[in-house]
MDAnalysis code that builds the backbone (N, CA, C; Angstrom):
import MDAnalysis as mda
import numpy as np

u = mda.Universe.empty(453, n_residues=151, atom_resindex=np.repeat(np.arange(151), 3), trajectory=True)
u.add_TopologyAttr("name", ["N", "CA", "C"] * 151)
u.add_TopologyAttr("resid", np.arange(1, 152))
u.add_TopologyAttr("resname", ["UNK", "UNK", "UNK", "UNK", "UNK", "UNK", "UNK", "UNK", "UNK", "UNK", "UNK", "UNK", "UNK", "UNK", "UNK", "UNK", "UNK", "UNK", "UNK", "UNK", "UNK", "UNK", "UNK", "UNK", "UNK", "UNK", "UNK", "UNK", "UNK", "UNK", "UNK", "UNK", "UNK", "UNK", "UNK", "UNK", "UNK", "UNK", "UNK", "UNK", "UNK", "UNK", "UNK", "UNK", "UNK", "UNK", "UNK", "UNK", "UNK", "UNK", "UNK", "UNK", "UNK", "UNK", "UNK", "UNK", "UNK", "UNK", "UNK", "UNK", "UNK", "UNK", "UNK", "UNK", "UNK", "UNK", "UNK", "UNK", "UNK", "UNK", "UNK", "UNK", "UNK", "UNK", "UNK", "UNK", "UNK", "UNK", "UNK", "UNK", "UNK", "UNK", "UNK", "UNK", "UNK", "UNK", "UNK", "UNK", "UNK", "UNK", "UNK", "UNK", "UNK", "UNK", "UNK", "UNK", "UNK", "UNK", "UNK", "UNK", "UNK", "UNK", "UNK", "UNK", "UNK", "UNK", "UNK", "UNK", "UNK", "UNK", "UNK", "UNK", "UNK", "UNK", "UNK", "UNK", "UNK", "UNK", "UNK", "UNK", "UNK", "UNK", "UNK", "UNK", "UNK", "UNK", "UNK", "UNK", "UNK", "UNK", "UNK", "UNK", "UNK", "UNK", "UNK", "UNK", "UNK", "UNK", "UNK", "UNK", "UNK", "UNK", "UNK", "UNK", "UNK", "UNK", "UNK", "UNK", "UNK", "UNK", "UNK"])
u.atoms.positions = np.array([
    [-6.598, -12.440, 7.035],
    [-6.138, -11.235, 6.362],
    [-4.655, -11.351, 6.071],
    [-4.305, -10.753, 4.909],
    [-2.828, -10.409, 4.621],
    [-2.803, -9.207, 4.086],
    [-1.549, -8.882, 4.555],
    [-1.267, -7.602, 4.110],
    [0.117, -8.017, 3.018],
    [-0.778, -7.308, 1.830],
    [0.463, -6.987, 0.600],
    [0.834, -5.642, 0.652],
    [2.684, -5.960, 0.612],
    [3.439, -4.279, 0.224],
    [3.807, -3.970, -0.999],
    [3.338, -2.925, -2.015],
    [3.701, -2.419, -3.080],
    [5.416, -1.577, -2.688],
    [6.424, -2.846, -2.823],
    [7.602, -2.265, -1.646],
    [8.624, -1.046, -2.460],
    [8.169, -1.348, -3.964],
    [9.307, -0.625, -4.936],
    [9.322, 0.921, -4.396],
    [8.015, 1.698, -4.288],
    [7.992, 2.619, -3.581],
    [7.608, 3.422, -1.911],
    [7.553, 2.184, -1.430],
    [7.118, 2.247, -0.126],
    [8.903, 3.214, 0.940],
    [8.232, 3.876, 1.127],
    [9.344, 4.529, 2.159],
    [9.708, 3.718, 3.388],
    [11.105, 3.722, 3.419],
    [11.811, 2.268, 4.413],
    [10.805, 2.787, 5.512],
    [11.080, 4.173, 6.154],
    [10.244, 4.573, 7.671],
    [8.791, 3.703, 7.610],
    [7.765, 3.303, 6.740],
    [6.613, 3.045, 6.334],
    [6.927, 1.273, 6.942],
    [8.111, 0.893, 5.687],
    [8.255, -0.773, 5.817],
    [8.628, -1.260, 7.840],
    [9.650, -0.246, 8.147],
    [9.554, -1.071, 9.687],
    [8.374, -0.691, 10.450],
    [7.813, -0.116, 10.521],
    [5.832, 0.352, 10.989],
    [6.023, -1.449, 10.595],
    [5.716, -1.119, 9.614],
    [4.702, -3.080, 8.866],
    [5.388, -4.033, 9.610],
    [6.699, -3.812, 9.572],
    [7.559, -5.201, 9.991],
    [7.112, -5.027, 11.599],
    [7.210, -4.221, 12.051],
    [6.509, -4.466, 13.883],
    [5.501, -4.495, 14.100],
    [4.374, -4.124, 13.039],
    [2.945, -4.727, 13.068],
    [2.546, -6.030, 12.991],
    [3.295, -6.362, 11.851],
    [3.408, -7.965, 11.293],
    [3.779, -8.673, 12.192],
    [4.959, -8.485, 13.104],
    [5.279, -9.281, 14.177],
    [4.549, -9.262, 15.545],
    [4.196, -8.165, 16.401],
    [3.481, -7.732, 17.452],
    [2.161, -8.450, 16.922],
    [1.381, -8.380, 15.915],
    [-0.555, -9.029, 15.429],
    [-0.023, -10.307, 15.027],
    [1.068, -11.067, 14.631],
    [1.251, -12.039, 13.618],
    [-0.202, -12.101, 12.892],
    [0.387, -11.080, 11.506],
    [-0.349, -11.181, 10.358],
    [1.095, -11.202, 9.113],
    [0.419, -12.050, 8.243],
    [0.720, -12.297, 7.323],
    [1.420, -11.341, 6.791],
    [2.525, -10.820, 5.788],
    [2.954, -10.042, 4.928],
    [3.799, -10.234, 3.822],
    [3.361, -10.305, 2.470],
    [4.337, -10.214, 1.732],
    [4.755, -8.409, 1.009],
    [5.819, -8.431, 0.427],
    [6.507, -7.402, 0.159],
    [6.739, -7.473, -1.488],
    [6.319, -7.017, -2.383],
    [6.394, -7.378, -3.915],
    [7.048, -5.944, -4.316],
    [8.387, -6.809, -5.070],
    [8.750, -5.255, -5.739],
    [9.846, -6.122, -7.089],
    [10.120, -4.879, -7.958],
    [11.177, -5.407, -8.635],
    [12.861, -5.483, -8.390],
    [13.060, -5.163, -6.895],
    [14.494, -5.406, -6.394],
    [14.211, -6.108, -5.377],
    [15.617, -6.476, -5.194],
    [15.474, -7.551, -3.825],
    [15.352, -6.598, -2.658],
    [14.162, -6.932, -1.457],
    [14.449, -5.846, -0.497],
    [14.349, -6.604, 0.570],
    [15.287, -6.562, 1.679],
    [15.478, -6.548, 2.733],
    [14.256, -6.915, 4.229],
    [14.358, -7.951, 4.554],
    [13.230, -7.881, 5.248],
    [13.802, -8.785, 6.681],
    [12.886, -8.568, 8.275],
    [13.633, -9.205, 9.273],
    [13.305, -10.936, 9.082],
    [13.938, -12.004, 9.568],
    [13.947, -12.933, 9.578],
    [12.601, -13.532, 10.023],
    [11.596, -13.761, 9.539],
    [10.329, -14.325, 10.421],
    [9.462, -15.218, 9.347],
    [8.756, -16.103, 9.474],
    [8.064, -16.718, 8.892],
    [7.136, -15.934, 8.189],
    [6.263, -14.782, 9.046],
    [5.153, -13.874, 8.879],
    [5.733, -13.086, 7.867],
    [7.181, -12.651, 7.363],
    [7.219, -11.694, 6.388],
    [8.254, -12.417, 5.350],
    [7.145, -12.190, 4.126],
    [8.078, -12.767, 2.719],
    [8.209, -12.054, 1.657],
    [8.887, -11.894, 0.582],
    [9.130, -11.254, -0.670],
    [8.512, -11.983, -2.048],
    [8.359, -11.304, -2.539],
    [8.084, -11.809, -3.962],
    [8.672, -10.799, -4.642],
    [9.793, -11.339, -5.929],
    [10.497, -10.097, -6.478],
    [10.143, -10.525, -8.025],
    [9.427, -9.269, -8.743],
    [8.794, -9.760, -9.966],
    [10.334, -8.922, -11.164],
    [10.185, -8.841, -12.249],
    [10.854, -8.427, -13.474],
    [10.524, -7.283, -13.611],
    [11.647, -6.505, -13.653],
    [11.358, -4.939, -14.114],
    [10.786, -5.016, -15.048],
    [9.805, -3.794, -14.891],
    [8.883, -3.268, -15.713],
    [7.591, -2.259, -15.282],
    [7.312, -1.746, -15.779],
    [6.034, -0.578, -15.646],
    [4.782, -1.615, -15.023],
    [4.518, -0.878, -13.814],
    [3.074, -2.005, -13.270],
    [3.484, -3.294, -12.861],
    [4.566, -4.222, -13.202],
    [4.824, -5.783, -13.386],
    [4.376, -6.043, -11.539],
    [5.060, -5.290, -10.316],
    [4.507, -5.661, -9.018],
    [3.342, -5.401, -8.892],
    [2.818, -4.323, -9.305],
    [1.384, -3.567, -9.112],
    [0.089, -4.868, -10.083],
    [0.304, -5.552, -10.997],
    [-0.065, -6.296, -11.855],
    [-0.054, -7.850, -10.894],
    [1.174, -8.097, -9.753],
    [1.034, -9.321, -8.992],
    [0.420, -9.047, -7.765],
    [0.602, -7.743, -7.311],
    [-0.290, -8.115, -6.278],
    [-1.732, -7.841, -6.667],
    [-2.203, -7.048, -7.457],
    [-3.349, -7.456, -7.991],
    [-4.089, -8.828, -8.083],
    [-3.259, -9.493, -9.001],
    [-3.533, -10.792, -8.760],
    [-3.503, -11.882, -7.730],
    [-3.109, -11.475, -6.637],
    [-2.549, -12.496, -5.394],
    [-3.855, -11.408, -4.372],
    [-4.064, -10.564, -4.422],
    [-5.166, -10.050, -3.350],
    [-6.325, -10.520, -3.301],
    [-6.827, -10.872, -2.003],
    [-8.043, -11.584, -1.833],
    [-9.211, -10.477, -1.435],
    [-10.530, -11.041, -0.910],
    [-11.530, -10.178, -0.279],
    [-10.446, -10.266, 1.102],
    [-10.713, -8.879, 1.788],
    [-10.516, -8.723, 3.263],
    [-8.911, -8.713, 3.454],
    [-8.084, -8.521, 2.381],
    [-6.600, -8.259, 2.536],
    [-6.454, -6.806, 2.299],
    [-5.522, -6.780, 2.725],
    [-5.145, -4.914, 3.048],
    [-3.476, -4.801, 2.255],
    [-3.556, -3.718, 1.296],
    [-2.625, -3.195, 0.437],
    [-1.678, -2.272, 0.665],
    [-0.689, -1.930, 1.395],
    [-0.196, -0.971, 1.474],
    [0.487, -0.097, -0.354],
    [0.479, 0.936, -0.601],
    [0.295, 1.605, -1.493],
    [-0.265, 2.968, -1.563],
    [0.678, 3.723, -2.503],
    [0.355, 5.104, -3.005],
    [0.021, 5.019, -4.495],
    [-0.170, 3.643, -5.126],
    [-0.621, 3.859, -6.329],
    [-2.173, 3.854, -6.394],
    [-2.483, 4.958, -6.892],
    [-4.104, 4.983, -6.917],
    [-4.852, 4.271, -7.954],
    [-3.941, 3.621, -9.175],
    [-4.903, 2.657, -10.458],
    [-4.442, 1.378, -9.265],
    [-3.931, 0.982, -8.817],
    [-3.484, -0.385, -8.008],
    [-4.351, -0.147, -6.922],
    [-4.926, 0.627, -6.478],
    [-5.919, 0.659, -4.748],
    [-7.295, 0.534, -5.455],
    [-7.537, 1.619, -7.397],
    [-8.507, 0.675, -7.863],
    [-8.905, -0.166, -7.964],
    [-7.504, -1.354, -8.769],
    [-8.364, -2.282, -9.194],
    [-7.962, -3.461, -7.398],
    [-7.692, -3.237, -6.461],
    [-8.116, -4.321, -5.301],
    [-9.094, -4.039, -4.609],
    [-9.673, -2.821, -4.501],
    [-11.110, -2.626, -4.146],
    [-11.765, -2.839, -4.805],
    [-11.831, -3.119, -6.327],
    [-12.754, -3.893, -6.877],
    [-12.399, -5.309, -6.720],
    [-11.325, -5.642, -6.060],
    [-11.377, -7.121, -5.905],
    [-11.939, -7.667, -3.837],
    [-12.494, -6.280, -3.683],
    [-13.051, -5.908, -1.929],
    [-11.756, -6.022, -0.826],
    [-10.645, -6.144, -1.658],
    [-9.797, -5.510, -0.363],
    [-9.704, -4.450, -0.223],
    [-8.853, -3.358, 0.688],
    [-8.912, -2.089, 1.262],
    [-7.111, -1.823, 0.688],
    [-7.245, -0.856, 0.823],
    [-5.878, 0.251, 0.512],
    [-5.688, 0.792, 1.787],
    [-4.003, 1.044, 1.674],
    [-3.710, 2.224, 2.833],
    [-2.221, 2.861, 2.287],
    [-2.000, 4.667, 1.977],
    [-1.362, 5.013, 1.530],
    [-0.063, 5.579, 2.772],
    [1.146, 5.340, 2.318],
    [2.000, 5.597, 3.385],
    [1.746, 6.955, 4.186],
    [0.594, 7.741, 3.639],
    [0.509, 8.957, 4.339],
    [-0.850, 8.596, 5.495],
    [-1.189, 7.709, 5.394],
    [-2.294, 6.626, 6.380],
    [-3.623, 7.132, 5.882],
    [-3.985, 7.033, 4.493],
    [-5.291, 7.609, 3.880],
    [-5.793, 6.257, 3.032],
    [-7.107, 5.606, 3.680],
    [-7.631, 4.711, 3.401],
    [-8.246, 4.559, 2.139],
    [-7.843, 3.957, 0.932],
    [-8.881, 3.895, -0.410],
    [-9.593, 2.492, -0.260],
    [-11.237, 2.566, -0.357],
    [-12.173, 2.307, -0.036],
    [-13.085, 2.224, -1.224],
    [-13.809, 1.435, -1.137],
    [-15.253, 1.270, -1.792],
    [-15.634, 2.835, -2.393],
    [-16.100, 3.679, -0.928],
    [-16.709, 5.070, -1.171],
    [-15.483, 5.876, -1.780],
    [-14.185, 6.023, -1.685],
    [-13.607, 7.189, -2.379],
    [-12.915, 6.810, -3.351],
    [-12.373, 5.561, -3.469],
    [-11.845, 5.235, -4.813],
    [-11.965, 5.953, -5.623],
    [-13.257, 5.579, -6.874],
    [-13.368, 6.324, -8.487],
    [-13.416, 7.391, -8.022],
    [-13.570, 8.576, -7.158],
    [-12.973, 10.005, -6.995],
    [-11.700, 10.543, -6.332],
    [-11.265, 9.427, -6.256],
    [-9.716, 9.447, -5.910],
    [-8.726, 9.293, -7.350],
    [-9.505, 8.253, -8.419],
    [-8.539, 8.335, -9.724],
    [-8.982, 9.229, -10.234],
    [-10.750, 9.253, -9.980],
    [-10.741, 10.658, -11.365],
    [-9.795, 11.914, -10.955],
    [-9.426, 12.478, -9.498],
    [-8.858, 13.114, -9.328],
    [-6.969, 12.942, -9.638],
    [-6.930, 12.092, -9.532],
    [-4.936, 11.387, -10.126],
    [-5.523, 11.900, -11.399],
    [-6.033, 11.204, -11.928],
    [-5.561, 11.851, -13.328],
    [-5.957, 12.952, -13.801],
    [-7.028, 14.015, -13.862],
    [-6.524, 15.186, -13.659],
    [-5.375, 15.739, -13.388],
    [-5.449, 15.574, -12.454],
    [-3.994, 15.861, -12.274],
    [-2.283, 15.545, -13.086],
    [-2.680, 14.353, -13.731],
    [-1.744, 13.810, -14.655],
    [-2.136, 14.118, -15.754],
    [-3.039, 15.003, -16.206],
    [-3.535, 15.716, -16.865],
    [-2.796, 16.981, -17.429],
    [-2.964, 17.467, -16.022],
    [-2.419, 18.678, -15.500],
    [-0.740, 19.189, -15.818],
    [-0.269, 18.163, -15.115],
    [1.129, 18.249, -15.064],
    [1.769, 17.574, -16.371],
    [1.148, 16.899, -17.329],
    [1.585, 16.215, -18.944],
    [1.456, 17.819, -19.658],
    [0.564, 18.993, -19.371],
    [0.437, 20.062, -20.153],
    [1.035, 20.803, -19.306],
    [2.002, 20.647, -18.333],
    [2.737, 21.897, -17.761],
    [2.051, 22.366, -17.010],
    [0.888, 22.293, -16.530],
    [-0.003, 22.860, -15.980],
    [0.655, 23.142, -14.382],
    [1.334, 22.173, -14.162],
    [1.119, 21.545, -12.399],
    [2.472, 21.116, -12.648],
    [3.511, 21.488, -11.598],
    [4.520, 20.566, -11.498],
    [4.711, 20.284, -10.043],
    [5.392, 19.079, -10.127],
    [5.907, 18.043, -8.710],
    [5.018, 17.613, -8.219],
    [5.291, 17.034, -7.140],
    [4.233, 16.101, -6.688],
    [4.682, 16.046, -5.112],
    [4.180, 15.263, -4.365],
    [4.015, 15.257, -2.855],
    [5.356, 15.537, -1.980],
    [4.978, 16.079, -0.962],
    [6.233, 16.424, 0.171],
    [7.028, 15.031, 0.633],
    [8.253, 15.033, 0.768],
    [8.227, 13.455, 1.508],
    [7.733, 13.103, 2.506],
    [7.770, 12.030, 2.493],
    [7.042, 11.567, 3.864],
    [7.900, 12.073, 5.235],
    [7.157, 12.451, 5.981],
    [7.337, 13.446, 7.759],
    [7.253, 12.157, 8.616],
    [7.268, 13.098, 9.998],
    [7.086, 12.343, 11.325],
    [5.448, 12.274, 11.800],
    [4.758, 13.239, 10.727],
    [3.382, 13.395, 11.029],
    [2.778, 12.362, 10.302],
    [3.332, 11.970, 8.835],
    [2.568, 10.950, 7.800],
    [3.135, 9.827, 8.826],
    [4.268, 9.747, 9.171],
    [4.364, 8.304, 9.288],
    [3.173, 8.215, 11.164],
    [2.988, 8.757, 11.822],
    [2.163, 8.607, 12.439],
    [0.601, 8.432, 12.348],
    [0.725, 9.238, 11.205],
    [-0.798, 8.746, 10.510],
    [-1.006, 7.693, 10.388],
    [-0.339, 7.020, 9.419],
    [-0.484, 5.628, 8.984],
    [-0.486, 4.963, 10.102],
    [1.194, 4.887, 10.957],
    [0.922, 4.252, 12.311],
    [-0.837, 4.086, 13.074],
    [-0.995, 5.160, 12.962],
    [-2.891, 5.245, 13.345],
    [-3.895, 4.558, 12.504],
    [-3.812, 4.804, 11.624],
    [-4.687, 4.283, 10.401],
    [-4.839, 2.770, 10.245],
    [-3.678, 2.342, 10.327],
    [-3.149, 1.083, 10.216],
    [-3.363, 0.104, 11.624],
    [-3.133, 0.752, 12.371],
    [-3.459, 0.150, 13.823],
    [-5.263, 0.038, 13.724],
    [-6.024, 1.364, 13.771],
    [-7.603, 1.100, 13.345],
    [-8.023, 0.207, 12.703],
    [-7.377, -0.015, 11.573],
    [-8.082, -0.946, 10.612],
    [-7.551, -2.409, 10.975],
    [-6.486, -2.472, 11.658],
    [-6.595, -4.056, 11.978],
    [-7.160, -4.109, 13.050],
    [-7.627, -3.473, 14.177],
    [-8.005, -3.476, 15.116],
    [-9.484, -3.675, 14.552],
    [-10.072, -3.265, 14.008],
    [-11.248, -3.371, 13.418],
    [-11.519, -4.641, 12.609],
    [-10.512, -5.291, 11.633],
    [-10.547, -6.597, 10.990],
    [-10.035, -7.376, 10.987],
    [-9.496, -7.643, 12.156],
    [-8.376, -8.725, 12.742],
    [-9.657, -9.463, 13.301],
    [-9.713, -10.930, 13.804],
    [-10.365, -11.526, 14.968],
    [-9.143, -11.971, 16.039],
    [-10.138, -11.650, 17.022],
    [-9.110, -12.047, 18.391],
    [-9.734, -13.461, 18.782],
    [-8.474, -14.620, 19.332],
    [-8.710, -15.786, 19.313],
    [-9.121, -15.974, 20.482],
])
């Protein structure tokens, strides 16, 4: 398993969770964004920094995700298309996109982007708390605990 970070918007509180997961399980991690970001010294965690642009990270890790790798991400067309490639999603608020909720997870984004393009709806999510980032902490611990093998 590897875990890819969609890092352009990942909240720093979110990235050190990963960086002490990554180190404590030694699992794999790269970090894809369009700035250079910051990461601790270890073999287990690397960067890939793609060219600004709309999608351009969301478009590589797409392409670099395997079956059985895990995505960190709040983009819901990017947790689409790697569950159709059978990896798993996990959003910094620790909410798993999956096989089963995916396509009612975008049909619901866009509605909503629906919504808010006609004025309908404005803003969007609270920042991330001490409660999201424990979520995930949880979420994230489950699911490798669940698809990790122990040697």
């Amino acid at each position: 398993m590897h875990i890819w970070v969609d890092a352009d918007a990942c909240p720093n509180i979110i990235k050190e969770v990963l960086f002490k997961t990554a180190l404590r399980r030694e699992i794999t991690m790269t970090l894809v964004a369009n700035a250079v970001i910051s990461v601790p010294p270890s073999p287990l965690i690397d960067t890939i920094r793609v060219s600004a642009g709309f999608d351009v990270a969301d478009d590589e890790i797409a392409r670099l995700v395997q079956p059985g790798d895990l995505v960190i991400t709040a983009d819901i067309p990017l947790a689409d298309k790697i569950v159709d490639k059978e990896a798993t999603g996990l959003n910094p608020r620790g909410e798993l996109y999956t096989e089963d909720n995916i396509k009612g997870l975008l049909r619901m984004r866009n509605l909503m982007e629906e919504l808010r393009s006609g004025g309908m709806v404005s803003g969007g999510p609270a920042p991330i708390g001490p409660k999201d980032k424990q979520e995930f902490t949880n979420q994230l611990d489950r699911f490798l605990t669940r698809n990790t093998k122990k040697d």
